[in-house]
C-alpha positions in Angstrom: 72.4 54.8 12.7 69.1 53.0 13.4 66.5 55.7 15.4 63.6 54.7 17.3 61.2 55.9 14.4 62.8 52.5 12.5 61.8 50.1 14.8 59.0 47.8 13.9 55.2 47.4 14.9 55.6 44.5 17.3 58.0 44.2 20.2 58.4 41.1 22.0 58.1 41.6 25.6 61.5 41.0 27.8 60.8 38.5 30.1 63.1 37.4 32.9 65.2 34.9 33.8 65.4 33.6 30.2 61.7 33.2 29.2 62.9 35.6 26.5 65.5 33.3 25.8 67.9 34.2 22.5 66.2 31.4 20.3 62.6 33.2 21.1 64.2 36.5 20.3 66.1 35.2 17.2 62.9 33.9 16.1 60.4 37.4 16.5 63.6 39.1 14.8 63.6 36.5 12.2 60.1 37.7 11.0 61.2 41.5 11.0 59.7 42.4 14.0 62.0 43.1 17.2 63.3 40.2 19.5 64.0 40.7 22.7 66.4 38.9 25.3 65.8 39.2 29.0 68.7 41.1 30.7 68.2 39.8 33.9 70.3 37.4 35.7 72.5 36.2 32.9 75.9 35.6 35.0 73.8 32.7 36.1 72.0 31.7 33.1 75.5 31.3 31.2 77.0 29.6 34.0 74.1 26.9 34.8 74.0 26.1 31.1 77.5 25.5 30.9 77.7 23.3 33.8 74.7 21.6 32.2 77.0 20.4 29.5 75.8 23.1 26.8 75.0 19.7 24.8 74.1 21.2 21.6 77.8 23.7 21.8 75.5 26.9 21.3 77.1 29.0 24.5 80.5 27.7 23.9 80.0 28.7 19.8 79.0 32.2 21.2 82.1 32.5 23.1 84.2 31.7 20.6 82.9 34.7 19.3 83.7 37.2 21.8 86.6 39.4 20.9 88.3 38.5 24.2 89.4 34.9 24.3 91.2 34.9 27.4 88.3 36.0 29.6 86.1 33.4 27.9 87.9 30.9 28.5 88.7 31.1 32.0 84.6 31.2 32.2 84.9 28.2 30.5 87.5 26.6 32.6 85.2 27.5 35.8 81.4 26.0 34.6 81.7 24.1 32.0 80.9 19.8 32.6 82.0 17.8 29.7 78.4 16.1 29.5 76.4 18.0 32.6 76.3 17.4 36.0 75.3 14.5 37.4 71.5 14.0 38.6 71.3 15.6 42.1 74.0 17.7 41.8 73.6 20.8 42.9 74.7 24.0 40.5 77.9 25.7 41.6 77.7 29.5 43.2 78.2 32.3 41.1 79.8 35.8 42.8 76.7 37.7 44.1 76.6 41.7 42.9 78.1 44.0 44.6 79.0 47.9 44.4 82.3 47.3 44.3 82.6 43.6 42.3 85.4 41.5 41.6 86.9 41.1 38.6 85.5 37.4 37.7 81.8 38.5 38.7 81.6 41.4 36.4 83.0 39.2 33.3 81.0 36.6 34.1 78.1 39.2 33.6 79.6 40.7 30.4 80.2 37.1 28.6 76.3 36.2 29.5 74.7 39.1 27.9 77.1 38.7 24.9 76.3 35.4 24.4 72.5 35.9 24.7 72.4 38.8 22.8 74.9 37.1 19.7 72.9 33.9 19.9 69.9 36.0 19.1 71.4 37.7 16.1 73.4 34.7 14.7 72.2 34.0 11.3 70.3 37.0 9.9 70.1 40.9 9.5 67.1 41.2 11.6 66.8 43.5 15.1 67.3 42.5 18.5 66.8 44.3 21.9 67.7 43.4 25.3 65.3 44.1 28.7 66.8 44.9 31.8 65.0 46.1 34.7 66.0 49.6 36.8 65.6 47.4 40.1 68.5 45.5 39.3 70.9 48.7 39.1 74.3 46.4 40.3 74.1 44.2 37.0 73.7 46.9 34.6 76.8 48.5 33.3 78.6 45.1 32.7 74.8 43.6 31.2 75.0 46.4 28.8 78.3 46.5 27.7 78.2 42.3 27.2 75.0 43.2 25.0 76.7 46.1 23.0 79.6 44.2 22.2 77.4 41.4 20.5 75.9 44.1 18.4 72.1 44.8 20.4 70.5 47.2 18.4 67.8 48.4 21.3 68.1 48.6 25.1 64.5 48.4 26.9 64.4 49.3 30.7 61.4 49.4 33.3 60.7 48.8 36.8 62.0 52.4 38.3 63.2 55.6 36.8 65.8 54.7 34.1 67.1 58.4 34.6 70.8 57.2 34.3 70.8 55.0 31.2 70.8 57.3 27.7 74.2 58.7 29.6 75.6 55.7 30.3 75.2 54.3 26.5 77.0 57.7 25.4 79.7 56.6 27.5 80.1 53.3 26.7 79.6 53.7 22.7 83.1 55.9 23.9 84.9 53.4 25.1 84.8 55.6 28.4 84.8 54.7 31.8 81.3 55.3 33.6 80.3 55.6 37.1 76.9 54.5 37.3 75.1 55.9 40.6 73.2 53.2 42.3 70.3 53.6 45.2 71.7 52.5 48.7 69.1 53.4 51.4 70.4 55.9 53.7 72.6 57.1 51.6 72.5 60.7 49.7 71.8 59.9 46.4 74.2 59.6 44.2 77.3 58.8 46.6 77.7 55.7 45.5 78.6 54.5 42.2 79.0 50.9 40.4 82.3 52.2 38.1 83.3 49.9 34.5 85.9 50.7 32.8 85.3 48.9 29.6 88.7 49.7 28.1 90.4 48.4 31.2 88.3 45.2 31.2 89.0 44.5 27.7 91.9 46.3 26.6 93.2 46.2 22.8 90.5 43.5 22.8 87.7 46.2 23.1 85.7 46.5 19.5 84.0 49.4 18.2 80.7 50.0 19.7 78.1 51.6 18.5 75.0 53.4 20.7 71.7 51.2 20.7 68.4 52.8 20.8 66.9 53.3 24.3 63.1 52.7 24.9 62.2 53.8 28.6 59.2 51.2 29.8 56.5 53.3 31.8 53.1 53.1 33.0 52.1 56.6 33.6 52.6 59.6 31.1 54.0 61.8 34.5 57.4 59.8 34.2 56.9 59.9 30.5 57.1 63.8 30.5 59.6 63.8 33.2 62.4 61.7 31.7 61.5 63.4 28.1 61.6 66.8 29.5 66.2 66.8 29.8 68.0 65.9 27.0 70.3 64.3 29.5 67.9 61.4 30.5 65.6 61.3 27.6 65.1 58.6 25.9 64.5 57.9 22.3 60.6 56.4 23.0 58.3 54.9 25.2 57.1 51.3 25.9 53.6 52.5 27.9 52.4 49.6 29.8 49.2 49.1 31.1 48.0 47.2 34.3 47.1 43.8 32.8 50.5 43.7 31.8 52.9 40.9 33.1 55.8 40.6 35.3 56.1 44.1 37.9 53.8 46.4 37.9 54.0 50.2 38.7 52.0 50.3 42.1 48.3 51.5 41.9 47.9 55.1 42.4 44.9 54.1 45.2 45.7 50.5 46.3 42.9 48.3 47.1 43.6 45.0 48.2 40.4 42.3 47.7 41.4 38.9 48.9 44.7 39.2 48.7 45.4 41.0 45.4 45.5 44.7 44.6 43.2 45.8 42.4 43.7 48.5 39.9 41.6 51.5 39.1 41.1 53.9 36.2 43.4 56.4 37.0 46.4 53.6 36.7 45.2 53.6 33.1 48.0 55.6 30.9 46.9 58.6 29.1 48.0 57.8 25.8 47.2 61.1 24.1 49.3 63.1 26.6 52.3 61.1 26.5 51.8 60.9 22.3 51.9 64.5 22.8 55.5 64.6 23.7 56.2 63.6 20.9 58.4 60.3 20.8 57.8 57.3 19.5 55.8 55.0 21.8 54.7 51.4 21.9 51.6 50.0 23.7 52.0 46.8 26.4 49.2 45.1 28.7 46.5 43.3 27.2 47.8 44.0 23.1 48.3 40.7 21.7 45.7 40.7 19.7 45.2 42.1 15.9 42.1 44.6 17.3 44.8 45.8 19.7 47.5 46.3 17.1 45.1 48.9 15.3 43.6 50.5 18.3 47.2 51.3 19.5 48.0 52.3 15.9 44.6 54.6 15.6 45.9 56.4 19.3 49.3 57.3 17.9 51.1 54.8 18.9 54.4 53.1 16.7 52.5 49.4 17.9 52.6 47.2 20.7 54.7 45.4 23.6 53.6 41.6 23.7 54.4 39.3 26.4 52.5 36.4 27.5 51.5 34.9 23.9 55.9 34.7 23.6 56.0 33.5 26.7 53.3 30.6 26.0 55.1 30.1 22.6 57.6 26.4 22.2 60.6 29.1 21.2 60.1 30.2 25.0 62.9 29.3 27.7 59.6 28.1 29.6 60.1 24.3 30.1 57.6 22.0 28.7 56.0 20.5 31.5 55.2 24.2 33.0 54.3 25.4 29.7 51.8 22.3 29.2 50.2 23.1 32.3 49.6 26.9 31.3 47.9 25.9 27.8 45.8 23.0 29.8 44.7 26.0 32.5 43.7 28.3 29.9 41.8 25.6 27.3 39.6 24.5 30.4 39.3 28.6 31.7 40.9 27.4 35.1 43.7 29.4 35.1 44.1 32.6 37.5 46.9 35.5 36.9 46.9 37.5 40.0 48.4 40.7 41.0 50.0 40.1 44.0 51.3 43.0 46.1 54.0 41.4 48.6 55.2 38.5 46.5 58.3 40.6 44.8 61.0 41.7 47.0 61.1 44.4 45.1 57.8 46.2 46.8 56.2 46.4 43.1 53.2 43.8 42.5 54.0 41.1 40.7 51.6 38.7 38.2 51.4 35.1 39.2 50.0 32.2 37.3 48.0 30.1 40.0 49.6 26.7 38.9 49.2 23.6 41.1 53.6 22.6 41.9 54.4 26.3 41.6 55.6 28.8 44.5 52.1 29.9 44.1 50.8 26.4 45.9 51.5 26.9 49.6 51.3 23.3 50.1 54.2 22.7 47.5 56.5 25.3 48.5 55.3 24.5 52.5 59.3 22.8 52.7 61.1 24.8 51.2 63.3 26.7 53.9 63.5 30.6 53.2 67.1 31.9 52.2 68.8 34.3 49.4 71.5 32.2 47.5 71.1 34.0 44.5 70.4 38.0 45.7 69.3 39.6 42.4 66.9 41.4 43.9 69.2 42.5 47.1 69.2 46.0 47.9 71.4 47.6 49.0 71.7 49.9 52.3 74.1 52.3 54.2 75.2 50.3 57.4 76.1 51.8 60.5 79.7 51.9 59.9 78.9 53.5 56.9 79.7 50.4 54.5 77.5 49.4 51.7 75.0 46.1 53.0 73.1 44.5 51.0 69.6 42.8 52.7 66.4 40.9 50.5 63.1 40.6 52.5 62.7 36.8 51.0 65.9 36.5 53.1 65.2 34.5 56.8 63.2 37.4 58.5 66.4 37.0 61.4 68.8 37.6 59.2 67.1 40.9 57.3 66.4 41.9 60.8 69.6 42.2 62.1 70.5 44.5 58.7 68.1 46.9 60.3 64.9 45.4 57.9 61.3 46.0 59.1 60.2 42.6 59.5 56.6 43.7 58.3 58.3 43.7 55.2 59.2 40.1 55.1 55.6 38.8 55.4 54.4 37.2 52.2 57.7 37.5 50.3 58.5 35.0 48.0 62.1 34.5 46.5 61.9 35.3 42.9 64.9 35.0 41.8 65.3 31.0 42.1 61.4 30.8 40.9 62.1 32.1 37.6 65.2 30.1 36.9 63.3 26.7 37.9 61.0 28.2 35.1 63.5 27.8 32.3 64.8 24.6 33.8 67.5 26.1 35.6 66.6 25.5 39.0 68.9 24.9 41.8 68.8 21.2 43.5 69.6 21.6 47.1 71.9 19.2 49.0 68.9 17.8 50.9 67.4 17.1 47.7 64.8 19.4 47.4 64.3 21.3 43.9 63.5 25.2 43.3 59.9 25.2 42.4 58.7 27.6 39.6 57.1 31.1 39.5 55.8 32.2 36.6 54.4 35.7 35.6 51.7 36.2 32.8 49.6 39.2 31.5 46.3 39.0 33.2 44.3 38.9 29.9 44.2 35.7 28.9 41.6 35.9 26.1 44.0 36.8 23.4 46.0 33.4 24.4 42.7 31.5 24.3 41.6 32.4 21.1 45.3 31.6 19.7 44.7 27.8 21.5 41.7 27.7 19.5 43.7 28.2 16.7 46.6 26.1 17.1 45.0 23.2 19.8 48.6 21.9 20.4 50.2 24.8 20.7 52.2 27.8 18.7 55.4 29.2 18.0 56.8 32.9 18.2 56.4 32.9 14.3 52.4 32.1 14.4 52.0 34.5 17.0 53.6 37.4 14.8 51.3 36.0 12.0 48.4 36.3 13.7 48.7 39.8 15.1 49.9 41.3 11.7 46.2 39.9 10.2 44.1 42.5 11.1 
């Protein structure tokens, strides 16, 4: 049974929607380090591709795969377009998480994690991890049985306390039913529960599974010792990550806000030493793609590093071209910005933006874009008066998040994530009125390592030279 002490130097960083797509995965994995598929938001990846067309028959190969045909194919029978939609057309709905979910919404959940995670693997012996974020508690369960099913061989978790997750892999390796507490404000916690039974989902179809390693993602060696201090919610390592790093951010300790973006301080810096002192494995993330930061991170203890933002510059990327092209062209001329914006995510954690000119970062793109929650990823959920489960987003209109019993202080500057990132990978909704999702995209701050790499490969790189060039030290 593969242990964290097995895993490689050189983790690919998870990045969400679909930026750590299965081919950038497949690829990292390919060269014997770990690949890693983003967890987030696959119900709607898988659907949006199919109703795209799937045009070169990956997905639909993938579900052929899965050991229950029937439930596949009625996800085919719902989103699949025999040569894509037609220009304009906007993508169909997909059912919105719940605590208590219907049936179709928590297949269509389990059928995209197993098809990212089995793309990923197709092919070769090589590892492959999948990255889900604490924040997004109502997709969890059914993301990681979907990825478990496919085979993932690691299960990587940040943004909050991942308390609840080494338990619910013993349970599902079982076979047995879990009920997976979720955080509902106002509520004692605990009192609610997201329950899967995966042998009532699947039936005889169900396969063996077998218990993936866990890697908690944390910034400060306080939650480090806290979740390694109970067998019951330890996990089986560390990814430590720094404050350059990209995507959410733990919040600084002191916040200090200069022009608009919180600034970190030193005592946000992980204390490496004390959390290599507890004695599990650990990997380093936030500002470590580079060889120098490979061996430094080796030299403090560490198994190796977490790298994000050279993958996510990579041409095995779900990034589109044009937004990727744009990236490369800010960093050759030193014009790009990565901020750390502190209201952006609805989440309340900061959250790195690239400033890119036709992104949700440009006010005077995004200035007609009407503010809703189709998608609600990032909904959380709260204990209404009649003591029902309601589920509110601050990017939501500020009447509507209101009337849930929302501050509306916490609806200034929010930005809606969720359909950002999927206009990222070229999945971006088209509304009726015509207008198109614009893109968000998240980056490490540090973007030295990316410009030295430019100057190495002028037109570009793939996931392959990027592995190449931080196992060269």
């Amino acid at each position: 049974m593969l242990t964290a002490d097995q895993l490689p130097v050189i983790i690919q960083g998870g990045m969400g929607a679909a930026v750590s797509s299965w081919r950038l995965a497949r690829a990292v994995s390919q060269t014997g380090q770990l690949g890693v598929v983003s967890g987030v938001a696959l119900d709607l990846v898988l659907a949006r591709r199919l109703q795209d067309g799937d045009r070169a028959g990956d997905v639909r190969r993938a579900l052929a795969a899965f050991p229950a045909p029937e439930m596949a194919q009625r996800v085919l029978d719902r989103y699949f377009i025999e040569g894509g939609r037609p220009e304009g057309m906007p993508y169909a709905p997909v059912p919105r998480l719940t605590a208590a979910p219907q049936r179709r919404s928590v297949e269509l959940v389990v059928l995209g994690s197993f098809v990212e995670v089995w793309l990923a693997k197709e092919g070769h012996e090589g590892l492959v991890g999948i990255n889900c974020l604490e924040k997004i508690q109502l997709s969890t369960p059914a993301t990681l049985l979907g990825a478990m099913i496919a085979g993932v061989d690691v299960v990587l978790m940040g943004a909050g306390v991942p308390r609840e997750i080494p338990r619910t892999l013993d349970l599902l390796a079982a076979g047995s039913p879990v009920a997976f507490p979720i955080d509902v404000e106002g509520a004692p916690s605990g009192s609610v529960t997201l329950d899967l039974d995966p042998a009532g989902l699947l039936g005889d179809d169900l396969p063996l599974l077998i218990r993936p390693v866990f890697l908690a993602i944390v910034s400060a060696h306080v939650l480090a010792a806290f979740l390694a201090r109970d067998e019951q919610i330890r996990p089986d390592g560390f990814v430590v990550e720094a404050p350059p790093a990209g995507g959410h951010n733990a919040p600084a300790r002191k916040p200090v806000i200069e022009d608009g973006e919180l600034v970190f301080g030193p005592r946000d810096e992980p204390d490496l030493q004390r959390i290599a002192d507890l004695g599990l494995p650990f990997w380093v993330a936030g500002a470590s793609g580079s060889p120098e930061a490979v061996q430094a991170a080796l030299a403090a203890g560490a198994r190796g590093v977490q790298v994000g933002t050279l993958f996510a510059l990579s041409t095995d990327s779900g990034i589109t071209d044009e937004v990727r092209g744009a990236l490369l062209d800010g960093i050759r001329d030193e014009t790009l910005r990565v901020r750390t914006d502190p209201l952006a995510s609805p989440t309340g954690f900061p959250f790195k933006v690239a400033q890119l000119p036709g992104t949700m970062s440009d006010q005077d793109a995004t200035a007609g874009r009407e503010r809703l929650c189709d998608l609600g990823f990032l909904r959380q959920p709260y204990l209404r008066p009649d003591g029902q489960v309601g589920y509110r987003c601050p990017s939501e209109p500020v009447t509507m998040y209101t009337k849930k019993s929302g501050a509306e202080a916490d609806t200034v500057g929010r930005a809606c994530i969720c359909n950002g990132l999927t206009a990222t990978v070229g999945l971006g909704q088209t509304r009726k009125d015509g207008y198109r999702e614009l893109p968000i995209v998240t980056l490490g701050s540090d973007l030295g390592s990316a410009r030295t790499l430019l100057s190495r490969h002028p037109d570009g790189w793939d996931a392959t030279q990027v592995v190449d060039w931080l196992s060269s030290a």
